[in-house]
N, C-alpha and C positions, 0 to 999 in steps of 0.2 A: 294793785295792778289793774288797769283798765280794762276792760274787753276786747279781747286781738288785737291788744298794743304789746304786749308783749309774747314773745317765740324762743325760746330757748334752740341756739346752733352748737353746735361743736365744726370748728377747725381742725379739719385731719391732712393728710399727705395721701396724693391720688394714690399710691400703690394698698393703701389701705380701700379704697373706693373699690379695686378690682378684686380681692380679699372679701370683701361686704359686698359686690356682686354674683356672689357666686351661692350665696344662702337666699334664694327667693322667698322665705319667710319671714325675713329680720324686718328693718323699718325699709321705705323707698329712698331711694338717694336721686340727688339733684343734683345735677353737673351745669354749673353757668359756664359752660364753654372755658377757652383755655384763661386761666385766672388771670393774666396777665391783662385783659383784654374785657373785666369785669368792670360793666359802668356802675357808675355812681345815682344811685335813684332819689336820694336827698341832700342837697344840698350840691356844692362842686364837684366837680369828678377827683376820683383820689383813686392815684394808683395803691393797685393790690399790692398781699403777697404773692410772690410768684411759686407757680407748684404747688399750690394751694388750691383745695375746693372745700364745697360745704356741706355736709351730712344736715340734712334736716330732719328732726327727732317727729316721727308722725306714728299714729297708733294704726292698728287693724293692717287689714290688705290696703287700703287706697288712701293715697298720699293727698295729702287735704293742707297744702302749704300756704302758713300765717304770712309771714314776712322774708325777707329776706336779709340776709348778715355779709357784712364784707371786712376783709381787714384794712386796717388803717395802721399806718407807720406811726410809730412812738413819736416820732420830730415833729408832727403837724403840730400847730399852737393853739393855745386853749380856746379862743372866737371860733377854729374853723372847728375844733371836736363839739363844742355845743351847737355848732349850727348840725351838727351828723349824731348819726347813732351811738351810744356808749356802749364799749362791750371790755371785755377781759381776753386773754390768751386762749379761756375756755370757754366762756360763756358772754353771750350780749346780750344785754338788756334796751330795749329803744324806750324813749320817755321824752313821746314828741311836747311842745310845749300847744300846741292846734290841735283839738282833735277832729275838726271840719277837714283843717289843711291835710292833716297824716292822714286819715280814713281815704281822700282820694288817690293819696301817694301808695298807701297801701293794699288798692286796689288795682295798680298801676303793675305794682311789681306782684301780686298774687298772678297776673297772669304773664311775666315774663319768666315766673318759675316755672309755671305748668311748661312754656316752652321749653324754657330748659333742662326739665326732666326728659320732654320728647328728645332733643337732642343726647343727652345721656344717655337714653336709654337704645340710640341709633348707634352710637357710638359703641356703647358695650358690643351688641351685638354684631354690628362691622367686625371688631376684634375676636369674638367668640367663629366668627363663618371663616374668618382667616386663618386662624389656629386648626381650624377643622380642616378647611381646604388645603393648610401645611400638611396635613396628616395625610391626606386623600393624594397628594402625589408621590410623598414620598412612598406610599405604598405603590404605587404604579414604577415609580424607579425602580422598588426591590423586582417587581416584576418581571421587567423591560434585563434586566441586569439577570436574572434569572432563566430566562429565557437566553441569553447569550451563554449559558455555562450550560444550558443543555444541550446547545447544539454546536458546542467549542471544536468539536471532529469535525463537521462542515466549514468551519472558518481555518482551521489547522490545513485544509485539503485545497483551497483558492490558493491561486496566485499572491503572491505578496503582493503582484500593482492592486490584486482588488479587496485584501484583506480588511481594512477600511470600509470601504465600501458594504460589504458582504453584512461586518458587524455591523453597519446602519442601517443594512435592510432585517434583517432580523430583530431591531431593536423596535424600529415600523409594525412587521407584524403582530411583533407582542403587542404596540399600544393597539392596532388596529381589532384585537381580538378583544380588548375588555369596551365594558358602556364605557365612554367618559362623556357621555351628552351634558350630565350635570357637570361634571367640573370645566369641560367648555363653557356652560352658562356662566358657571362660576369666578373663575380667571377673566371673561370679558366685564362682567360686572366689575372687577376693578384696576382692569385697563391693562389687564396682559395680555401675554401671548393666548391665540384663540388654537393653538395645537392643530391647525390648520396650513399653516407656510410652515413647519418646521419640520417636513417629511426628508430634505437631504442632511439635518445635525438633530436626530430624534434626541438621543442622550444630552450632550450639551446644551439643548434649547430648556429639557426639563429641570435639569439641575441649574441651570441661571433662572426660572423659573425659583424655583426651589431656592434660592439663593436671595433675590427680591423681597419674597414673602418675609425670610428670616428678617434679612435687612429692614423690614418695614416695620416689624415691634419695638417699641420703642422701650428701652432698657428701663427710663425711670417711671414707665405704668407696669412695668411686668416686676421692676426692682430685681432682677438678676441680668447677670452677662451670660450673653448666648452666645454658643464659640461659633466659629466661621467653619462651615462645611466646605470642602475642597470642593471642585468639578471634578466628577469621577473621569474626565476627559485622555487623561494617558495611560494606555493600557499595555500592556507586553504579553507577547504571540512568542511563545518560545525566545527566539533570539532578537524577536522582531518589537519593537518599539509600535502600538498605531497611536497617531495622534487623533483625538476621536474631536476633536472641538469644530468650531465653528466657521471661524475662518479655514481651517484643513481642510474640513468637509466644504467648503462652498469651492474651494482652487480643486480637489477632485473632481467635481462635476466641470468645471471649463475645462481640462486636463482631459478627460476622457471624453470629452465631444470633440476636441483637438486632435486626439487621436484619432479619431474614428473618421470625421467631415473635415478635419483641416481647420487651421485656424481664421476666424471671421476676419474679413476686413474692412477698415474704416469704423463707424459703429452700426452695423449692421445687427441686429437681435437673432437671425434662424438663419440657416442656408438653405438654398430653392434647388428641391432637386427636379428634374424634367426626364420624362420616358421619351425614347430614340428609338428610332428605328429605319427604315430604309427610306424615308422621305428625306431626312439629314444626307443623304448620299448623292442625291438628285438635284438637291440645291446647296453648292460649296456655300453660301452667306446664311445656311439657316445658323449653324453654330456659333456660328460668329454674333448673329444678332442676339440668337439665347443667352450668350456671356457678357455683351455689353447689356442686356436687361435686367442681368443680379441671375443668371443661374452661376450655382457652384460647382455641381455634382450632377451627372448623368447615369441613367438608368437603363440599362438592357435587358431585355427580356427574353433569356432564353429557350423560353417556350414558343417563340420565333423566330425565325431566320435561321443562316446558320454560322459555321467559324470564320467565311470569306467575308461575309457582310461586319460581322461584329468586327472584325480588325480592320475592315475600311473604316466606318463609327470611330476607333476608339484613333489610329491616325489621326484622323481628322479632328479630334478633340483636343486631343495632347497637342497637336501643331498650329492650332488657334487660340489655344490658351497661353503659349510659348509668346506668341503674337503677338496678342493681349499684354501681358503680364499679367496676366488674372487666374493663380493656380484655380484647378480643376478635377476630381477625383470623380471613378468610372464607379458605379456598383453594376454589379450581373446578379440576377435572379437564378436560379435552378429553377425548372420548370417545377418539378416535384407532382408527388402524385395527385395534381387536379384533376378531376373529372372534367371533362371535355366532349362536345358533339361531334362526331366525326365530320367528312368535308362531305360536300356535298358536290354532284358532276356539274364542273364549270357551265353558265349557261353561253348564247353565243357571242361572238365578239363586235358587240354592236354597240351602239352612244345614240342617247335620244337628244338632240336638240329642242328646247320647249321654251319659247317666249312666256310671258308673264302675260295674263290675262284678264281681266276683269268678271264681274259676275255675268256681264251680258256675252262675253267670249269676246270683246274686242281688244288686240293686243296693246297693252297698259308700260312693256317694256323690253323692247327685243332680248334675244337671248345673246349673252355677250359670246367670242370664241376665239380661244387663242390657236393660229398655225406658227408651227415654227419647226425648224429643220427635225429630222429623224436624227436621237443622241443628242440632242443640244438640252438644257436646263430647264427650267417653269420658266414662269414668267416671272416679271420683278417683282416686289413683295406686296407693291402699291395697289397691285393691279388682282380683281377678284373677279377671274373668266369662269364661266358656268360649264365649259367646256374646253379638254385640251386636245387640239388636233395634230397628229406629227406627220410630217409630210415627206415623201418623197422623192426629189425631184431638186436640185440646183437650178436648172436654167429657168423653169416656172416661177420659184423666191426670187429671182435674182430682179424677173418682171415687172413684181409687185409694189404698187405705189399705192400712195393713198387716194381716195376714192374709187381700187379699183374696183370691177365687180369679178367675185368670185362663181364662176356656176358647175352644179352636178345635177345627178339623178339619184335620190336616195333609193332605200334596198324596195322601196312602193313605187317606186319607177316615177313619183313626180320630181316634177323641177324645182329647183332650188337655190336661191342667190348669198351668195356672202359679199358683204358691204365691209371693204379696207376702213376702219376709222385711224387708226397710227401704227407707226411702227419704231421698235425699239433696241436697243444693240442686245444680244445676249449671249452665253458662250457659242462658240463655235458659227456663229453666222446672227441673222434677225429676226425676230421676234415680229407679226404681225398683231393686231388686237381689233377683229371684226365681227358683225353684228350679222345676227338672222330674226327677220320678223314670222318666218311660218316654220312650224315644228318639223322636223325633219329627224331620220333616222339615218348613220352612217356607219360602214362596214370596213375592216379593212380591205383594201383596195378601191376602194370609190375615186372614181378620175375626174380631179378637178381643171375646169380649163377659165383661161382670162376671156371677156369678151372682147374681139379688135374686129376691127372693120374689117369686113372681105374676107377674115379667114381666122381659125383658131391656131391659138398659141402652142406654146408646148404645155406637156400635159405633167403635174403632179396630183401621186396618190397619196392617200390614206394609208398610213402602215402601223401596229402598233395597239390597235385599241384592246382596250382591254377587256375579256369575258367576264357578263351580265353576272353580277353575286347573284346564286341560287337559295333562295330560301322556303321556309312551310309559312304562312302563316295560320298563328292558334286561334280557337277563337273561345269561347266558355263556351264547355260541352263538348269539345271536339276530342275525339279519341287521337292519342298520340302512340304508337310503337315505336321501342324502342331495340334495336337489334343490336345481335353481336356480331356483327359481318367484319371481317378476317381482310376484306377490300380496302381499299386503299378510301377508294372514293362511292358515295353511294349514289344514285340516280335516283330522283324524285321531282317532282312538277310541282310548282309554286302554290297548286292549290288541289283540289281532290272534292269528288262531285260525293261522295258519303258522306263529308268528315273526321274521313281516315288520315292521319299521314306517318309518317314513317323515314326514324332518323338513324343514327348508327353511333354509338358509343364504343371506342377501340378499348376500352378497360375495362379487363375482367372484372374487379373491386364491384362496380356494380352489381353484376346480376349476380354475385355472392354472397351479397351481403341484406340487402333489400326485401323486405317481406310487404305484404298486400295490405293496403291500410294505411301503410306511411307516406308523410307529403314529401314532393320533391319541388325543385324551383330548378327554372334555367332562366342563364343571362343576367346573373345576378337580381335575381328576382324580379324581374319585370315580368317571368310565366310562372305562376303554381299547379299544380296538379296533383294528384290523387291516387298513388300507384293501386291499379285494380287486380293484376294479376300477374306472377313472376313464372319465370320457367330458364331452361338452361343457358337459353340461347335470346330468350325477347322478355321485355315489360309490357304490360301495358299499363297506360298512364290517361284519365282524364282532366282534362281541361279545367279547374277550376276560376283559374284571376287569368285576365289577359285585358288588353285593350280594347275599349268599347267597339272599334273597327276591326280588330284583331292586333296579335302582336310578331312582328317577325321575326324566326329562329330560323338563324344561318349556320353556316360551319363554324369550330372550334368556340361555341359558345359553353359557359359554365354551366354544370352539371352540380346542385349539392341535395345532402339527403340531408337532413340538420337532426332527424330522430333515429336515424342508422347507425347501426355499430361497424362502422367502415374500419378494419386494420389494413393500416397503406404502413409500406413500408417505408423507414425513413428520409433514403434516398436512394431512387431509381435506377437503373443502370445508363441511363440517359446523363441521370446527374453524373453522374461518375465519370462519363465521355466529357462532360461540358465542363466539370470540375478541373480538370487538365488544363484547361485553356484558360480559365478565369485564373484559378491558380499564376498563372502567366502574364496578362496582362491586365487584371482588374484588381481596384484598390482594397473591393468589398466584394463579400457573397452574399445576397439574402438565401435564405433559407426557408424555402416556401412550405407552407400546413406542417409546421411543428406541434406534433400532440404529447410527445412521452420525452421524457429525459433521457432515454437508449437512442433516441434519434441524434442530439447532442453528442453522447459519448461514441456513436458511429461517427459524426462530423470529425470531433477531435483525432480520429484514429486516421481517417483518409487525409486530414491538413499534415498529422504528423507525418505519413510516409512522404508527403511532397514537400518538409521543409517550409511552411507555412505560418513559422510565429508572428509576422507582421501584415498577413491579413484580417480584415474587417471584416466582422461575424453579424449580421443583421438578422433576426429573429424574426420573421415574419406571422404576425398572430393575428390567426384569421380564422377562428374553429375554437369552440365551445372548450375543448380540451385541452387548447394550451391555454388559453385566458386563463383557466381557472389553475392550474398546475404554471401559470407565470412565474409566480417565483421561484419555486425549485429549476425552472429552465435556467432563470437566470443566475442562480447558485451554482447547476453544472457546468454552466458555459464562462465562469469566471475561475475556474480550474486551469485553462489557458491562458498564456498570456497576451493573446490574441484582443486587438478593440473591439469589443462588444458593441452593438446598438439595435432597438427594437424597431419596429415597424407594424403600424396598426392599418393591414389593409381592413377598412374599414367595408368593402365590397362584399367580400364571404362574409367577414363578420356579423353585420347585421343580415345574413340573408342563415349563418346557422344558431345565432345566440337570439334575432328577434330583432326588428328595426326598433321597437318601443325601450330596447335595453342597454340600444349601441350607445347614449349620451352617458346613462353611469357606469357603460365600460370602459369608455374609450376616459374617463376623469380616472378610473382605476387603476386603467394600464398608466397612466404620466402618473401617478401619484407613487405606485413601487418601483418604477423606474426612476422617479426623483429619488426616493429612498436606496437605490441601490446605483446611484449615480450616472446611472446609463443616460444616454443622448436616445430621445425617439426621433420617429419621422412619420409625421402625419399624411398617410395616403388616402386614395381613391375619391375620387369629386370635388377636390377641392376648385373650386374655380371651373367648373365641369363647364354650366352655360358658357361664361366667356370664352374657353375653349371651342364650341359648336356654335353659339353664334354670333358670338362679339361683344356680348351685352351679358353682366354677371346679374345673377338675382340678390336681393339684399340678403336673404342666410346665408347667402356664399361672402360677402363682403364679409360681415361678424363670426362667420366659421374661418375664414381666412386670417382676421383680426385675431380669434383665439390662439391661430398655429403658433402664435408665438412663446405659449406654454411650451411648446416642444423645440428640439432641438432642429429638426429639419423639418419642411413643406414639402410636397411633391405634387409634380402637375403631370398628367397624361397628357399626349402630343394631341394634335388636333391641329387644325385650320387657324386659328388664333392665338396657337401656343407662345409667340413671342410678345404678342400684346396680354396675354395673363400672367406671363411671367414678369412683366415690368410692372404690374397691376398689381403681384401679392410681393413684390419688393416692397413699390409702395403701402402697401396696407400692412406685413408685417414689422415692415424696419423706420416707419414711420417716429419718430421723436415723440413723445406723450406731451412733452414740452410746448413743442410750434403747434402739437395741436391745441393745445388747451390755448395758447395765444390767438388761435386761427379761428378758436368756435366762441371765444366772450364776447367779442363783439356783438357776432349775431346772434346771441342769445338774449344777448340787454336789449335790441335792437328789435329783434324777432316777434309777433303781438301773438297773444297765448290764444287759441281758438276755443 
C-alpha cells in the first residue's frame, strides 16, 4: 500500500449518520452534501447511489480525511472502472496508476471533504435547533391552552358574539407573559412566523407554526413517521362551537369594526372621524364638505354645548349624508369626571383689527375684514378674513359697491377707513371682503357710514362681537391659586403685578385628593407645577414648565394629577342626563377616564334600563389605570352584546402615563385590541398643525401614515379641518401599490447626497 493512497470508507444509509451523530466521541463523519449531487474527483463524473453518504473511518477527536470514496453502479464498463477508483460494497481501495497525477487529485479532494464535513456538521445542527425549537413551542402551546382553562368562567360569562374573541385575547396574554425573545430569534432564523403579526389568531398561527416545523423533518434522516398533529383550532363552549382558526379570526376582526364604524367604502383602509361642534351650525357646507373629504363618523363632545345644539349637529349630519349617499355614524362623548378650570368673567366685547407689519413698523399687508348682514353665514370657504364684522343695517349693505370707502371712530376715538375690495352672495343677503391698513379696535355698536359728496349715507352698526377670552398667563416661578369657588364664573385680570394669579376648579375630587409635593399639569401639559400647599377650600401651585414668554390658561382647561389617588366616580350625574339623549340619537357613547371594571358594569346596568343592546361602547383610555387594567375592561365590556371599540386619547394619556412612554403604549393598547378583535380609534393631534395652520409637520404625516394600524383616525375641528381631513384620507387610504410605482422612479433618478 503506498502512502495516503489508500483510505478505507464504509457506505452506510443517512438515518445511520443521524444515529453516529449523536455520540460525539465515535469517529467524525463527513456528509458530501445530498448524494445524488456527489462529483466525481477522477476521472468522469458518475452518478451516485442515491441516499447514500460516507462514514470516514478517522482516529482521535480530529478528523484528518485521506481521500475520498464514491459509489459507482455495477453497469459501468471495465475502461471507465479502471480509469476510477476500485472499491467493494464495503470497502475501497484506490490504486492510482500516477502517483504525481493522484497526490494532486488527492489533494484536491482532502479539502473538499474538510468542506463537507463543515456542511455536515451545519446541517446536523440545523436539525438538532429545530427539534429543540419543536419542543420550545409546543411547550408555550400547553401554556397559552392552559391559560385558557383557567380562566374558562370569564369566557363562559362573554357574549357569544365575543366568545372567540375573548378566547384570543387570553391566549395573547399568556404568550405575552412568557420571554420568547429567543424563539423569536429562532423561528426568524428559518423564515417563519416572527410571533409579531399574529396577535388576532395567537393559537392557530402557533400550531401551523408547530405544524411546519413537523413537516420540515424529513422521514428518511429521522427513518420514522411522524403522525400529523391536528390544529387545536375548534373548540366547544358548552353548546357553542368557537371556530378558533385563522381565516375565523381575521372575518371577526372586519365584522366588529363593521359593527361599531360601519362598513368601509370603495377600498379605503380606516375611517376619519372629526370633532363638531357649533361652528358646523353656522356654516350649512361645512358638513357637507367633511363628507365629500373621506369623513365617516362624527364626534360630539358632551362636555360642551348642549341637547339644542347637539340635535341641530346630528340633523344636519344625517341629512347630508342621505344627500350624499355616504352613510355616516354620530359618536357622543360623556363628559365624565375630567378635571377642569373653571370659566373665567367674560372680558369686553371688542375686536382688534391689526395689519401685518414689518420689523421697521411699516404695513407689510392690510388686515383683511369681512361685513355681512346680522344672522347671515361666514364667508365662503376660499376666503380667510382675519376679522368678522356683522352689521346692522339693510339700507347701508344695500349701498355697498366695490371700491367703496367704509369710515368709523373706533372705541380711541380715531378714524378709520375700510376699503370694499369684492363682494359675494351668501345666505340671506351679501357678503362684503374689505381691507384696513391702520389697527383699529371695534365695539358693538360702532356706526359705520359711506363716504358721498355733500352728505353722509345711512348708517350701519356693529352688532354681535364677541367677548375678549379672559385668560392668566403662567410664567416659571409664578404662584398659581387654585380655589373652590361655588361661582359660576371667577373674575381675574390677565396678568397680576406679584405673580399671583388665581383660578377656580368646580370639582371637589381635587382638593380631596391632592397632597403637597405632587406635580400637577394643565392644558394638557403645556403648564407643570408643583402643588405647595392644600387646604379645604384652595391649592397652591408653583409654576414649574411654561412658555419661555409665558403660557396662557383660560377657562375649561384640563386639570390632571398623574401621581394622585383621584377616586372619580364612574359616571356623573351629568352623564346620566346626557346618557338619555345619546341613548336616542347617537350611534356610539365614548366613555370618558375608565379606570376600574365597576365603571363597565355601571355602564351595562344604565344601557340595560334604557333598552340599549345596539349601541356602540367606546372605551376611552386616557389614565395610567385603565392602560394597565385594558384587558379585564375589555373582558367586562364583552359581557354585552353591545359593539365594543377603544379609543387612545393620547392627550391625558401622555400627560398622566409620561410623554417618553406614550409610543409603547399606544403599540400596547392596538396590539390587545388586535388580540381581542376590537376596532381602536386613534385620537388627539393627529394632523393638529394642518388643522392651525394649514401646513402639517413631517411626524404628523408618518403618525397619520401609522393610523392605519388602527381602526379609526380622528381629527379635532379647527380652521383647516376640511383640508386635514382630505389630507389623512389621503395619507391613510393611500394604495402601497401607486406608491411604490410613484416613488421608483425617483429613487433611481434621485443622486444620493
Amino acid at each position: 500500500m503506498m502512502i495516503g493512497a489508500v483510505s478505507v470508507c464504509s457506505i452506510t444509509e443517512q438515518t445511520a449518520l443521524l444515529n453516529h451523530a449523536k455520540f460525539p466521541d465515535c469517529t467524525s463523519i463527513v456528509l458530501y452534501g445530498n448524494s445524488t449531487f456527489l462529483p466525481c474527483k477522477f476521472g468522469p463524473k458518475v452518478p451516485c447511489r442515491k441516499d447514500h453518504i460516507l462514514l470516514s473511518q478517522g482516529w482521535g477527536q480530529k478528523l484528518t480525511p485521506k481521500i475520498v470514496a464514491y459509489g459507482m453502479p455495477p453497469e459501468q464498463d471495465d475502461a471507465q472502472r479502471r480509469s476510477s477508483p476500485h472499491f467493494t460494497d464495503d470497502e475501497v481501495f484506490i490504486c492510482p496508476d500516477d502517483d504525481e497525477c493522484f497526490e494532486e487529485q488527492r489533494k484536491e479532494t482532502a479539502a473538499s471533504l474538510v468542506q463537507s464535513s463543515t456542511e455536515l456538521q451545519a446541517t446536523v445542527a440545523k436539525l438538532g435547533n429545530q427539534e429543540n425549537l419543536l419542543d420550545k413551542l409546543k411547550a408555550v402551546q400547553l401554556h397559552i391552552l392552559a391559560m385558557e382553562q383557567w380562566n374558562a368562567s370569564r369566557i363562559k360569562t362573554c357574549h357569544r358574539n365575543y366568545s372567540a374573541s375573548a378566547t384570543n385575547l387570553l391566549h395573547y396574554l399568556a404568550l405575552k407573559c412568557l420571554d420568547i425573545e429567543q424563539i423569536k430569534e429562532e423561528l426568524s432564523s428559518i423564515g417563519l412566523l416572527t410571533l409579531e403579526t399574529v396577535n388576532p389568531h395567537v393559537l392557530s398561527s402557533l400550531s401551523a407554526c408547530i405544524q411546519m416545523l413537523i413537516g420540515s423533518r424529513s422521514d428518511s434522516l429521522l427513518s420514522q413517521t411522524c403522525s400529523s398533529e391536528g390544529l387545536p383550532v375548534l373548540k366547544k363552549l358548552g353548546d357553542e362551537k368557537l371556530d378558533l382558526g385563522m381565516t375565523s379570526m381575521i372575518k371577526k376582526v372586519t365584522s366588529n369594526r363593521d359593527l361599531l364604524l360601519g362598513t368601509l367604502q370603495g377600498q379605503k383602509m380606516a375611517h376619519i372621524m372629526v370633532t363638531v361642534g357649533q361652528e358646523v351650525v353656522e356654516n350649512d357646507t361645512h358638513i357637507t364638505d367633511l363628507i365629500n373629504s373621506g369623513a365617516t363618523t362624527f364626534r360630539i363632545n358632551c362636555a360642551h354645548g348642549n341637547p339644542e345644539l347637539w340635535s341641530k349637529i346630528i340633523r344636519l349630519v344625517k341629512r347630508c349624508s342621505q344627500l350624499l349617499e355616504k352613510p355616516c355614524r354620530i359618536l357622543m362623548d360623556l363628559a365624565g369626571p375630567k378635571l377642569r378650570t373653571g370659566r373665567l368673567k367674560h372680558g369686553p366685547c371688542v375686536v382688534k383689527i391689526s395689519p401685518k407689519r414689518n420689523a421697521f413698523g411699516t404695513v407689510v399687508r392690510p388686515s383683511k375684514v369681512w361685513l355681512t348682514p346680522q344672522g347671515a353665514g361666514p364667508p365662503p370657504p376660499h376666503l380667510s378674513p382675519d376679522v368678522i364684522l356683522y352689521v346692522d343695517g339693510q339700507e347701508f349693505l344695500n349701498k355697498l359697491e366695490v371700491d367703496s370707502c367704509v369710515r368709523f371712530s373706533d372705541t380711541r376715538g380715531k378714524r378709520r377707513t375700510l376699503t370694499i375690495l369684492s363682494k359675494y352672495p351668501v345666505f340671506s343677503g351679501v357678503g362684503f371682503m374689505a381691507e384696513c391698513s391702520k389697527t383699529a379696535y371695534i365695539e358693538s355698536g360702532t356706526s359705520l357710514y359711506i363716504k358721498e359728496k355733500g352728505r353722509k349715507s345711512s348708517v350701519g352698526f356693529v352688532v354681535d362681537v364677541p367677548p375678549v377670552e379672559q385668560f392668566v398667563r403662567l410664567r416659571v416661578g409664578d404662584l398659581l391659586i387654585i380655589s373652590r369657588d361655588s361661582s359660576d364664573e371667577q373674575d381675574t385680570s390677565p396678568s397680576s403685578a406679584n405673580g399671583t394669579h388665581k383660578i377656580t376648579c368646580p370639582s371637589g375630587y381635587l382638593f380631596d385628593s391632592v397632597k403637597p409635593g405632587e406635580p400637577i399639569s394643565f392644558d394638557d401639559g403645556k403648564i407643570w407645577g408643583i402643588i405647595k400647599g392644600t387646604s379645604i377650600s384652595e391649592i397652591v401651585v408653583t409654576i414649574t414648565h411654561a412658555g419661555l414668554k409665558g403660557t396662557k390658561l383660560s377657562s375649561e382647561k384640563s386639570i390632571n394629577i398623574p401621581e394622585s389617588d383621584i377616586r372619580y366616580e364612574g359616571l356623573t350625574s351629568k352623564d346620566l342626563r346626557d346618557l338619555d339623549f345619546v341613548a336616542a340619537h347617537a350611534d356610539m357613547v365614548g366613555i370618558s377616564f375608565v379606570r376600574d371594571v365597576h365603571d363597565i358594569v355601571v355602564l351595562h346596568q344604565e344601557l340595560a334600563k334604557r333598552k340599549c343592546s345596539k349601541l356602540g361602547i367606546v372605551l376611552k383610555i386616557e389614565t395610567k389605570g385603565g392602560f394597565e387594567k385594558l384587558p379585564l375592561l375589555v373582558l367586562e365590556a364583552m359581557k354585552s352584546p353591545n359593539p365594543l371599540g377603544v379609543m387612545i386619547a393620547r392627550g391625558d394619556l401622555a400627560v398622566e402615563c409620561g410623554w417618553e412612554k406614550l409610543a409603547d403604549i399606544q403599540e400596547e393598547i392596538i396590539s390587545i385590541c388586535s388580540a381581542a378583535h376590537v376596532p381602536v380609534i386613534l385620537a388627539t393631534q393627529v394632523l393638529e398643525s394642518l388643522v392651525k395652520t394649514g401646513v402639517p409637520s413631517r411626524a404628523e404625516i408618518t403618525d397619520a401614515a401609522n393610523g392605519r394600524r388602527a381602526s379609526c383616525v380622528m381629527l379635532n375641528k379647527g380652521k383647516h379641518v376640511v383640508k386635514a381631513v382630505s389630507t389623512l384620507d389621503t395619507i391613510v387610504n393611500s394604495q402601497y401599490t401607486r406608491a411604490k410605482a410613484e416613488l421608483k422612479p425617483l429613487m433611481l433618478s434621485s443622486p444620493v447626497n
